[in-house]
C-alpha positions as CSV (number, residue, x, y, z in Angstrom):
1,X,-25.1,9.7,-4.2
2,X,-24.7,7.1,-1.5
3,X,-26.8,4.8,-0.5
4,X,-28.9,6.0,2.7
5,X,-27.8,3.2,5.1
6,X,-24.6,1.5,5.2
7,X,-22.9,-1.6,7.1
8,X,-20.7,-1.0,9.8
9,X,-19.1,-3.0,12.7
10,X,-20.1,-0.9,16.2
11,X,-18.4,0.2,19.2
12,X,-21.3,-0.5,22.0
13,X,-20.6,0.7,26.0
14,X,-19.3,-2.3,27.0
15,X,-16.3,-2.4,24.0
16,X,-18.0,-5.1,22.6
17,X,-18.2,-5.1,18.6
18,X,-21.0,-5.8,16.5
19,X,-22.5,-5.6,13.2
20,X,-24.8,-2.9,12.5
21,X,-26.7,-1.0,9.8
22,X,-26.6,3.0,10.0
23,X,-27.2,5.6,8.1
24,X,-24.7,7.1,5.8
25,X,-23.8,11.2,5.5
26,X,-25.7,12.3,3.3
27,X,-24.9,16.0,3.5
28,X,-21.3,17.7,3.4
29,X,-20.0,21.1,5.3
30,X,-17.3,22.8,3.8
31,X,-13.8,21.3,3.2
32,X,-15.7,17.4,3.5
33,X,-16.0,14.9,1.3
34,X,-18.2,11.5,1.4
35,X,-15.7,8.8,0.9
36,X,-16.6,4.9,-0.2
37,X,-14.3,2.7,2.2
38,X,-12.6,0.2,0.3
39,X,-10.2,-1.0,3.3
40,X,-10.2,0.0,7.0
41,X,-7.7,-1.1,9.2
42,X,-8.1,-2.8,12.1
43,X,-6.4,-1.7,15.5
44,X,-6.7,-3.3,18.9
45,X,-8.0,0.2,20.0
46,X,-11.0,-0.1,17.7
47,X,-12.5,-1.9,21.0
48,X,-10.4,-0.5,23.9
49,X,-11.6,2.9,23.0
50,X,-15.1,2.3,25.2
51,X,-13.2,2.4,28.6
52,X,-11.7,6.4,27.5
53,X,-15.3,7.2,26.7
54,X,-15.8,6.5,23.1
55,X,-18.7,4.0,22.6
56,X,-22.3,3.6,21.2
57,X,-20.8,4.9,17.8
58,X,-18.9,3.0,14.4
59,X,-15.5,1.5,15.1
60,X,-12.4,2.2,12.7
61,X,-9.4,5.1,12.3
62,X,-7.9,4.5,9.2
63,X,-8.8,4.2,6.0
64,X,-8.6,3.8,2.2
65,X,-11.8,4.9,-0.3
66,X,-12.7,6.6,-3.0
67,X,-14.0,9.9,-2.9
68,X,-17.8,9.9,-3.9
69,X,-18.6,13.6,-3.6
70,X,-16.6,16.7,-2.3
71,X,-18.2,19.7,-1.4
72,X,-16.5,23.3,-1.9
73,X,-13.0,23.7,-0.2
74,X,-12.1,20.2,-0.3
75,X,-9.1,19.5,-1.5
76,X,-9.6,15.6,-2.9
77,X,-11.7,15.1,-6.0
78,X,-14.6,12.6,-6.9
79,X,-12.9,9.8,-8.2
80,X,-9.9,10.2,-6.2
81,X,-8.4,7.3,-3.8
82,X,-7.4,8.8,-0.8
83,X,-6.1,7.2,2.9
84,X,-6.2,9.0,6.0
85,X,-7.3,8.7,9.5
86,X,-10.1,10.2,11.2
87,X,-10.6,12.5,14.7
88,X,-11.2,10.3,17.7
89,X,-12.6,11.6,21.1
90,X,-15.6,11.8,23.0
91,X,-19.2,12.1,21.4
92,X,-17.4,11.1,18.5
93,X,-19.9,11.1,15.3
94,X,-20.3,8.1,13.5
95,X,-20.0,9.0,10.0
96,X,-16.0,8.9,11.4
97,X,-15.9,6.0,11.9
98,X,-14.0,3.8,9.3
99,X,-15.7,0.3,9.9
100,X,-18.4,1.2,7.3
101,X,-18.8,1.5,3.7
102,X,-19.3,5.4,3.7
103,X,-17.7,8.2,5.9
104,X,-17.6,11.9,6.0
105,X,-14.3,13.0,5.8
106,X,-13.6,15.9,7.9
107,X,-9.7,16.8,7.9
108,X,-7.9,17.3,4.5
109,X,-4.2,17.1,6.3
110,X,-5.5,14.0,8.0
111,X,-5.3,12.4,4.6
112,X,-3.4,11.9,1.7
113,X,-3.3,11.0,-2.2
114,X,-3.4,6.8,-2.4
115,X,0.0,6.8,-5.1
116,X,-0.6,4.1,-7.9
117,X,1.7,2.1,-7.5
118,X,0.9,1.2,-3.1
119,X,-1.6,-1.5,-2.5
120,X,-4.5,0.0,-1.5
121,X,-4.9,-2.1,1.8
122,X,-1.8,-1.3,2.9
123,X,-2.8,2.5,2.5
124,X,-5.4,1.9,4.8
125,X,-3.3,0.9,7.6
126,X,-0.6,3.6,7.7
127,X,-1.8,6.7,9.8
128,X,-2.4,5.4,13.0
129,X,1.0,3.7,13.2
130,X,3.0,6.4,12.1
131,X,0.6,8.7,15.0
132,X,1.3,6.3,17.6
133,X,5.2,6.4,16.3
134,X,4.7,10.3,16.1
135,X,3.5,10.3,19.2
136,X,5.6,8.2,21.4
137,X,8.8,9.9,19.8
138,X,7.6,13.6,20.3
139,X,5.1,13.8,23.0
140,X,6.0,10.7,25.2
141,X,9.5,10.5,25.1
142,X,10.3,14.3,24.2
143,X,12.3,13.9,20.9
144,X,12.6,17.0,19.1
145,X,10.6,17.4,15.4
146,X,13.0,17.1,12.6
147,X,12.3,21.2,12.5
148,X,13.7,21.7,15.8
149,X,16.9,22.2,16.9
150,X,18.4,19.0,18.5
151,X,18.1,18.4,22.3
152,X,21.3,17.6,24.2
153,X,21.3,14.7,26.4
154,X,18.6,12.3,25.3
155,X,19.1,8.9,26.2
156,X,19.8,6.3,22.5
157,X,16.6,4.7,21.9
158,X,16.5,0.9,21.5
159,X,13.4,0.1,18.7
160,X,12.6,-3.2,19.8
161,X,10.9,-4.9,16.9
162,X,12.4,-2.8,14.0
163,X,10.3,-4.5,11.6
164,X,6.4,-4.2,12.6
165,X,4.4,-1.3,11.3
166,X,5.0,0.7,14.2
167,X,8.8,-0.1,14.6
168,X,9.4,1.0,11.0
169,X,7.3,4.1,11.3
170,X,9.6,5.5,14.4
């Protein structure tokens, strides 16, 4: 069982960023589990979020942790190291944020199995890069999925800074 509060760095209204105790889940749903956070990692949009809305909750979208407890239909076990990425939007809950030592885990495709042999912190920073990357590519720019037949007539695309996190995931 988790502690009842936990440390977290919060989003306030203004996009500001401070420390903060909260309380942690303490009660899953179906298909959750309570993960520890061992890394979180941190994205410029942790504090732009406030001007779409999202404030007066805990910062973070990805993650690496440990899975603490997972009720029925979840498909990580206790004792598992998992990284994933969260659901953002407005009213978001806190216990989805990732600045924090516990969350509540919601999505089970959000997330995946932490192989042995990656570092665990750079686990923690893969989702939202490779989003962004899926994003840009297939909702921006209108690239077809790999599944999908191939679209005539799409301009070449120029990766400009091959080598960061985002330039390698697209």
């Amino acid at each position: 069982m988790a502690p009842p509060q936990s440390k977290a760095i919060w989003l306030n209204t203004d996009g500001s960023l401070t420390a903060r105790t909260v309380q942690t889940p303490q009660s899953l749903h179906n298909g959750e589990a309570l993960v520890r956070v061992l890394f979180s990692g941190v994205n410029p949009a942790d504090g732009k979020h406030a001007g779409l809305g999202i404030f007066n909750t805990v910062a973070g979208y990805d993650f690496c942790g440990i899975v603490e407890e997972a009720s029925d239909g979840c498909a990580y076990k206790v004792g598992e190291c998992i990284a994933g990425y969260t659901p953002t939007g407005v009213d978001r809950p806190q216990h989805f944020g990732t600045h924090q030592d516990y969350i509540m885990y919601p999505a089970d495709d959000l997330a995946f199995r932490v192989p042995k042999d990656m570092e665990r912190e750079h686990a923690a920073c893969l989702m939202v890069t490779a989003r962004t990357a899926a994003d840009a590519l297939f909702n921006l720019l209108g690239y077809p999925l790999p599944t999908e037949p191939q679209k005539e007539n799409l301009p070449p695309l120029l990766i400009w800074g091959g080598s960061s996190g985002l330039g390698l995931s697209v």
